[in-house]
C-alpha positions as CSV (number, residue, x, y, z in Angstrom):
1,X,120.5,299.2,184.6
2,X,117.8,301.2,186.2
3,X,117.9,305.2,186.3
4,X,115.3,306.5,189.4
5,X,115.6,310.2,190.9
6,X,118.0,311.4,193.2
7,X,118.1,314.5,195.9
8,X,117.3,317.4,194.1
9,X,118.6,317.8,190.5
10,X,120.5,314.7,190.9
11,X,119.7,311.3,188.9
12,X,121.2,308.1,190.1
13,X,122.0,305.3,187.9
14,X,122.1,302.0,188.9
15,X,124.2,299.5,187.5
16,X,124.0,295.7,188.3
17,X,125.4,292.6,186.5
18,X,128.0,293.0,183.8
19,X,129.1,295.5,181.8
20,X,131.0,294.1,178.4
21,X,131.1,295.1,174.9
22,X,127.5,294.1,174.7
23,X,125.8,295.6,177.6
24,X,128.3,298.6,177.4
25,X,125.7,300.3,174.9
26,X,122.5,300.6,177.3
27,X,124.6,301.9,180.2
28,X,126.0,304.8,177.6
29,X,122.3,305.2,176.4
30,X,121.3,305.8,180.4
31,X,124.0,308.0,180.8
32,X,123.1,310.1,177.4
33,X,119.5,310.4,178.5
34,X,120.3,311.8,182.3
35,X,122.7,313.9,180.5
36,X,120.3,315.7,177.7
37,X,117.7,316.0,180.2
38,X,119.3,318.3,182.0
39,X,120.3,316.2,184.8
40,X,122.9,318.4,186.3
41,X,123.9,315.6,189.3
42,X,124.3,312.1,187.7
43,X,125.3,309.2,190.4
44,X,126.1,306.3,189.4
45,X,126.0,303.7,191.7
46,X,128.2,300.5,190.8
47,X,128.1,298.3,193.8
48,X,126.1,295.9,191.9
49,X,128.8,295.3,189.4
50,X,130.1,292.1,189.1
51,X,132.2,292.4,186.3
52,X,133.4,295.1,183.4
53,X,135.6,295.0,181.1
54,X,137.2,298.2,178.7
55,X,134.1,299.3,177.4
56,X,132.2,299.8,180.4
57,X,135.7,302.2,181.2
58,X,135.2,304.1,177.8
59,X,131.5,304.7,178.2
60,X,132.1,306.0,182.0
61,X,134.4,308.2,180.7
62,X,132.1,309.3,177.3
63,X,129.9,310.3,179.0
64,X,131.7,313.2,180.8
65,X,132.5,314.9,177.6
66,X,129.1,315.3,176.3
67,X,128.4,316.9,179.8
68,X,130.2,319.8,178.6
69,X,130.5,321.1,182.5
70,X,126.8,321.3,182.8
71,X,126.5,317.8,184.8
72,X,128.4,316.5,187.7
73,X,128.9,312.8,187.8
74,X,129.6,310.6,191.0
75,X,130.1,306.6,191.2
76,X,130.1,304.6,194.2
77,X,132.1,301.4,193.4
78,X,131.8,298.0,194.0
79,X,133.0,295.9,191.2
80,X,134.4,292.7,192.3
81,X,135.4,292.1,189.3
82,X,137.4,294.1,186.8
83,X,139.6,294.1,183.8
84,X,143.3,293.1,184.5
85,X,146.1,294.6,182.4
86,X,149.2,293.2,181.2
87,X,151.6,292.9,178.6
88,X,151.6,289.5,176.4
C-alpha cells in the first residue's frame, strides 16, 4: 500500500497485492492517517488488488465512520479476485 497526493485536498491510496486478515491492518492504518490529517478527498485505488477477503470489506467500510462527514472517499475497483459467499 502506498498513499501519494491527489488533486487538490484529495489523497489517493494505492492498494496492490492482497488484502487478508493479515495485511488488512496496514491498509486501515493508511486509511486512519489520510483521515486524521485532514484529508477531506481519500481515493482509493484498488486495481492492483488481486485478492481480499472480509476484512479488507470491514476496514473499507471502518474507515468511513471515523470520517464523521468530514472526508469523502472514492475506490476505483479492480479486484480479480474476491471473497465468495455461501451457505455450508
Amino acid at each position: 500500500m502506498s498513499s501519494a497526493p491527489g488533486l487538490g485536498e484529495t489523497l489517493v491510496v494505492v492498494v496492490v497485492g492482497e488484502v487478508d486478515f493479515g495485511t488488512s491492518p496496514q491498509l486501515g492504518a493508511a486509511l486512519e492517517t489520510a483521515v486524521a490529517g485532514g484529508t477531506r478527498r481519500v481515493l482509493v485505488d484498488l486495481s492492483g488488488l488481486s485478492f481480499c477477503d472480509c476484512s479488507c470489506v470491514n476496514v473499507l467500510l471502518a474507515a468511513r465512520g471515523p470520517a464523521g462527514g468530514t472526508a469523502r472517499f472514492s475506490y476505483v475497483r479492480g479486484c480479480r479476485r474476491s471473497l465468495s459467499v455461501s451457505s455450508s
